[in-house]
N, C-alpha and C positions, 0 to 999 in steps of 0.2 A: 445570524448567518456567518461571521467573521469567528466564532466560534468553530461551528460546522467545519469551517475551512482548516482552521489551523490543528484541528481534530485531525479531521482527512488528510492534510498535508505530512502531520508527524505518521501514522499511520502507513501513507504511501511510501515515506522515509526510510520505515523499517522495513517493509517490504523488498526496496532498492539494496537497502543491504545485503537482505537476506540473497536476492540474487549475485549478488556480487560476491556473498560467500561460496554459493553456487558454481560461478565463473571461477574464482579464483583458486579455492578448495575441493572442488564438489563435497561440500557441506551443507547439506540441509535444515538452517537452524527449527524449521517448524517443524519438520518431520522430528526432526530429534527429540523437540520437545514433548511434541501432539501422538508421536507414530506416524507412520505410513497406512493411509487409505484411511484415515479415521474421520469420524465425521467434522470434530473440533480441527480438523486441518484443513477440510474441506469447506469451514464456514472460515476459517482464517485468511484463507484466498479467496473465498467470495469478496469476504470485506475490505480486502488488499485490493479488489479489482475493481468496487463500488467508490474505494476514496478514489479508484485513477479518475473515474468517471468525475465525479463531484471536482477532483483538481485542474478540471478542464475550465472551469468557471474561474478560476486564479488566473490562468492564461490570457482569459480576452476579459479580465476584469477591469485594465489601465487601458484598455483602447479606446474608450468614451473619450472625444474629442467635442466637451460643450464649448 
């Protein structure tokens, strides 16, 4: 599982960037790469939005108070 995590977590990472190049540029690194409307960009932000999911377990992973 700690796998998983640190998968999802670099994943979501570059995701962040990628908005931030967005915010900062309007530069789209995926679109540049993949195109616009392609399918391979549309599975790139699926999966960018499946690690958010999955990174949500990182969050309340240190809350266990045995």
């Amino acid at each position: 599982m700690e796998t998983l995590q640190k998968t999802a977590l670099a994943i979501t990472i570059i995701g962040a960037i990628n908005w931030g190049l967005i915010g900062l540029f309007d530069f789209n690194l995926v679109t540049a790469l993949f195109g616009d409307e392609t399918m391979m960009t549309r599975i790139i932000y699926i999966l960018v939005g499946i690690t958010g999911l999955i990174n949500i377990g990182i969050l309340f992973k240190h809350l266990d108070y045995d």
